[in-house]
C-alpha positions, 0 to 999 in steps of 0.5 A: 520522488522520481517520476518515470516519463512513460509513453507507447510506441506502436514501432517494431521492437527491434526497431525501437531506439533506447538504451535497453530493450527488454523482452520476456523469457518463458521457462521450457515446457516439461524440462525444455529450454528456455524461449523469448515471447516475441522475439524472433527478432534475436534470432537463434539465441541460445539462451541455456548457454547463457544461463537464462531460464525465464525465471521470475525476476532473472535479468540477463543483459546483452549488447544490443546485436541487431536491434535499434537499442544499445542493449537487450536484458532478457527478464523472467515471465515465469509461467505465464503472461497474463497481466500480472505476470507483466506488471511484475516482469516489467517492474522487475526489469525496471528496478533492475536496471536503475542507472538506465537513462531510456527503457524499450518493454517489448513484453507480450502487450497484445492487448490494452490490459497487457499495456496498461500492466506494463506501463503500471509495474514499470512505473511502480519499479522505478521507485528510490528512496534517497531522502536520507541519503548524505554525503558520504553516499557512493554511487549514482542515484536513480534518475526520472527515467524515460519508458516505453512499452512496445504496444501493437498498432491500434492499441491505444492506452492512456499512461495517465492511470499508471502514472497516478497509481504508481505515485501514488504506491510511491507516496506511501513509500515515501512516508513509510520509509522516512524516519519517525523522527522526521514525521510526527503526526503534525508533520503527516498533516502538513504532507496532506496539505501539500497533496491537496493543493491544486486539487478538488480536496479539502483537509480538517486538521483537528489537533490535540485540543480539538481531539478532547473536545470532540470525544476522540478518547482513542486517538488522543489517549495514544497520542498523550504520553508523546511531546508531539501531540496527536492528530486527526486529519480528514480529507474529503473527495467529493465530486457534485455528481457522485452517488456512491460515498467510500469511507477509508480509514488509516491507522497513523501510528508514527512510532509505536514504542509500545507506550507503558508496555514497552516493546523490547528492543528488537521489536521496536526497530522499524516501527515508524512503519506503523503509520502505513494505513493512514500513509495508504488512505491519503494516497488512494484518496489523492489518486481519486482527485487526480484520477477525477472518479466519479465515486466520493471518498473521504479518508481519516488518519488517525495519527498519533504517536504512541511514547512512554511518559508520565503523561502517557495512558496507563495499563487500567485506564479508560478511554471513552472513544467516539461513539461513547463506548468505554475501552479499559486499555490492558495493553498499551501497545495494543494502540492500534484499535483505539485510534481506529475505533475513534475514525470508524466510529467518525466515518460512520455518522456521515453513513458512508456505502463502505467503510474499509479501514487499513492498519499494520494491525497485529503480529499475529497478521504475520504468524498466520498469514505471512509477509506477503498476504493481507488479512481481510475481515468485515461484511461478507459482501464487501469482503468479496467485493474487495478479495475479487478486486486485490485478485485482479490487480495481483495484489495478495490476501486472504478472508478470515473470520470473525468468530462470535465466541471471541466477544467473551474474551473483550469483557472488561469488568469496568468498561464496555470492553477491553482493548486485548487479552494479556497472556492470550494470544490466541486468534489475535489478529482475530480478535483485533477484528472484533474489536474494530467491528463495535465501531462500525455503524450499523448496517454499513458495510465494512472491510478491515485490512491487516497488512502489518505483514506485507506492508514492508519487505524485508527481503531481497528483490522480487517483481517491482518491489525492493527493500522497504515500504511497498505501498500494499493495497493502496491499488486495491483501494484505487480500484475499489473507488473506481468501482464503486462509480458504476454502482 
């Protein structure tokens, strides 16, 4: 992972020695020119002559003509400058410039926000991926850079906050990239481990066996038809002086064939990101161990992997998940939801203040809302507890509904309920919603988080992010914990 070295500096920007100097550039207003923010010390620049607009994630690169630096990159603000326009033109920049060894962000940081959302987006653009990578790769690699952000005297932030979100938005990438076949549910159980280590963590691995024996029907009914067996992994922050408790609960689906009811092959492609609510969950609970909240937070991944085989579960088979309720499963590859059900179920005994669970839940996420913009579903107060926090750290999503008449079409004629309706996919993400709702214990305020869209991007580069896992909602989730300390 590599790990930018972050500090401030309260010196001139143009004073500021670095490799690369980075100032912000707003588009002209009603057709105008272009104009750099706070930089008067470039002087008479004609920035239309060199085709900068100021653009969201245009990155122009100059010699360095009267600065301290080697070099100044004018980078787009886009319209405004409130933070998350500066987290996202810092990480932009950063992700822009990967072979620079020491980065100056002379962005408008005139107060602590801004240098926070500065110090935030660079470390979050400095993430590579090279873990399969081999010899055959041409080029350098990204190294740990050195950045600072130009802060103005008397603004004084500790880079310690954007150092763990950033690593933490960095886990999950990690996870999420590497391929299924090098993290099974057992390997993502050792990766817990390793992160608890030397923290105030403790980790429950309950294996296979263990599953059967403690009627977790879903998580070992999904992991059955695969030759590395299922797991379920808890992991617990608890400081002695908390009074708040925030369940999260992770989807950990390592590689989603399908099951029986195989997926087609294009559809099959990328699902090792299947995993990425268990991969987030760890994470924003590690983040709350480093960060030393004061807010306990348990997280439950739910991992299996979901194969075709002769052991594997059928299309009509039941599944008695832990709460006791019966799922007939009419679609294997509706998977997602059983092994939910089983750790929502789980957390609701230990009658947590909230419960948010965290899946690439369904393609109908995608249909309705998009790459970019996560479903939110749940109890209306938590559900705007955590819309208004996604908001502020510009992570986007969007409240739906959990419309009544959808109960109708769970009925199952051997069981408590099905796990999907076959031939009608109407409100699926919906739907899945629903489903999740029967296991949540009663009265405790709940959130379910469907990123399946917006947890890998697919596209080119924009703001922080490149091609791959993006670590959605892990900040969210980070912020949320915090909080909930001065409930």
């Amino acid at each position: 992972m590599v790990r930018p070295i972050l500090s401030t500096v309260s010196s001139a920007a143009a004073g500021t020695e670095a490799d690369v100097l980075v100032v912000g550039v707003r588009p002209g207003v009603d057709g105008g020119p272009a104009t750099t923010v706070g930089a008067d010390f470039l002087g008479d620049l004609d920035l239309a002559a060199i085709g900068v607009t100021g653009a969201k994630d245009q990155l122009v690169r100059l010699p360095g003509t009267g600065v301290a630096a080697s070099s100044v990159a004018l980078v787009g603000l886009g319209s405004a400058t409130d933070a998350a326009a500066v987290r996202s033109a810092a990480g932009s920049a950063v992700r822009q410039l990967p072979l620079v060894g020491s980065i100056a962000i002379a962005l408008p940081t005139d107060s602590a926000e801004l240098v926070e959302a500065a110090l935030e987006g660079a470390a979050l653009g400095s993430y590579a991926f090279t873990a399969h990578k081999g010899t055959g790769t041409t080029g350098p690699a990204r190294g740990d850079q050195r950045i600072a952000v130009v802060a103005p005297a008397g603004v004084e932030v500790d880079t310690t906050r954007a150092s763990v979100v950033a690593e933490a938005a960095s886990t999950v990438r990690d996870l999420v990239n590497t391929a299924a076949g090098d993290l099974g549910p057992s390997d993502v159980a050792d990766v817990a481990q390793g992160l608890a280590a030397d923290l105030p963590l403790t980790v429950e691995v309950l294996d296979e066996h263990e599953l059967e024996a403690q009627g977790f029907g879903g998580i070992a009914g999904v992991g059955r038809g695969s030759v590395r067996p299922p797991r379920l992994v808890v992991v617990r922050y608890a400081p002695e002086s908390a009074s708040k408790h925030l369940a999260l609960v992770g989807k950990g689906i390592t590689f989603d064939s399908g099951g029986l009811s195989l997926k087609p092959a294009a559809s099959m492609l990328g699902m090792k990101t299947d995993m990425t609510g268990a991969a987030t969950v760890l994470a924003a609970t590690v983040a709350a161990a480093k960060l030393g909240l004061d807010t306990k937070v348990t997280a439950w991944l739910c991992l299996a992997e979901n194969m075709p085989s002769g052991s594997a579960t059928r299309p009509g088979d039941v599944l008695t998940l832990k709460n006791g309720k019966t799922v007939e499963v009419t679609n294997t590859d509706a998977e997602g939801r059983l092994v939910l059900g089983d750790g929502m179920a789980a957390a609701s005994l230990e009658r947590p203040d909230a419960i948010v669970d965290v899946a690439t839940l369904t393609g109908a996420q995608v249909v309705a809302l998009g790459d970019r913009t996560t479903g939110l579903m749940g109890s209306d107060d938590l559900v705007a507890q955590v819309r208004a926090i996604a908001d502020a750290v510009a992570e986007p999503i969007w409240p739906m509904p959990l419309p009544e008449e959808l109960d109708a079409r769970l009925a199952s004629d051997v069981a408590d309920m099905v796990n999907a309706t076959v031939g009608n996919p109407a409100g699926g993400m919906l739907l899945a919603g629903k489903f999740l709702e029967r296991f949540v214990g009663e009265g405790i305020p709940w959130a379910h988080l469907d990123i399946a869209g917006p947890s890998e991007h697919k596209g080119g580069g924009y703001g922080w992010l490149g091609k791959g896992a993006t670590g959605v909602m892990v900040r969210t989730l980070i912020s949320l914990a915090e909080e909930l300390q001065s409930k």
